[in-house]
N, C-alpha and C positions, 0 to 999 in steps of 0.2 A: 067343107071346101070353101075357099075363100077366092072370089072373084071370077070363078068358071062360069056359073049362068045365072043372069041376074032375073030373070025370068023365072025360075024356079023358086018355092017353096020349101023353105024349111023347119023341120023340129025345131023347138027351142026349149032346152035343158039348163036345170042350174043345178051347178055344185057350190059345196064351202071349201076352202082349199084352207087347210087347218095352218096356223104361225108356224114358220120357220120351214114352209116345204115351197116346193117351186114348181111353176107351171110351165111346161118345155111347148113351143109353139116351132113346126117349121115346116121347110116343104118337103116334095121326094129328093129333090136335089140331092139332101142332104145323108139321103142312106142310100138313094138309086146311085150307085155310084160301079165306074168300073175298077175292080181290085186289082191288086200287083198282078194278079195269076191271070187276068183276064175275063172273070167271071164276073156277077152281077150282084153289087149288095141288096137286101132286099127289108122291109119294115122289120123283119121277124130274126134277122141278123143284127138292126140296129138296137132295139127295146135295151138287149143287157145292158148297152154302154152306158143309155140312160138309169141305170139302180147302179152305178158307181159311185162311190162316196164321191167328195169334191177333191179335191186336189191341191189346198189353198199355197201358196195366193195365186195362181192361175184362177182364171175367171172359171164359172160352168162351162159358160159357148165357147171359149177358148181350145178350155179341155176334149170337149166335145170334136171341135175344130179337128185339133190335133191329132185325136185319137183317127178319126174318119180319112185326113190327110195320110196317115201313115197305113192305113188299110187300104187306101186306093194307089190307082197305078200314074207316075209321076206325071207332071205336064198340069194345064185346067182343070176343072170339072167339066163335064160334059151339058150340065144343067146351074141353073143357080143353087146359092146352097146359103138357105137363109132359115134363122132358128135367134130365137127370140126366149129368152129366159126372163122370168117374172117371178122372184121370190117374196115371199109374203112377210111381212115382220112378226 
């Protein structure tokens, strides 16, 4: 969690993130979201959209964008919806 309590203590973990894969960073915004239907997107809803192939030439976060815009219900998001793609050469 990023920015919630500065006062807290964290683990601190490393990975390798192997050439040519991407590291997806964002918030709840970005899957908490409310759908056409009325319901509520949830982490466990968004994960498949993240193992889609890319889409080129649309960008990742674009596709990403898009896809979550057209699963929610029209108008704002109700939160921020920020997500930060970092691909590895």
């Amino acid at each position: 969690m990023i920015g919630v309590d500065s006062e807290s203590a964290y683990e601190v973990h490393r990975s390798t993130i192997p050439a040519g894969h991407s590291l997806h960073l964002f918030s709840d915004g970005v899957f908490e979201i409310v759908t056409a239907d009325g319901g509520r997107g949830t982490l466990t809803d968004f994960l498949p959209l993240l193992m889609q192939p890319a889409n080129p030439p649309t960008t990742e976060p674009e596709r990403i964008y898009q896809s979550i815009r057209a699963m929610a219900r029209s108008g704002p998001f109700d939160d921020d919806f920020s997500l930060l793609v970092l691909t590895f050469p």
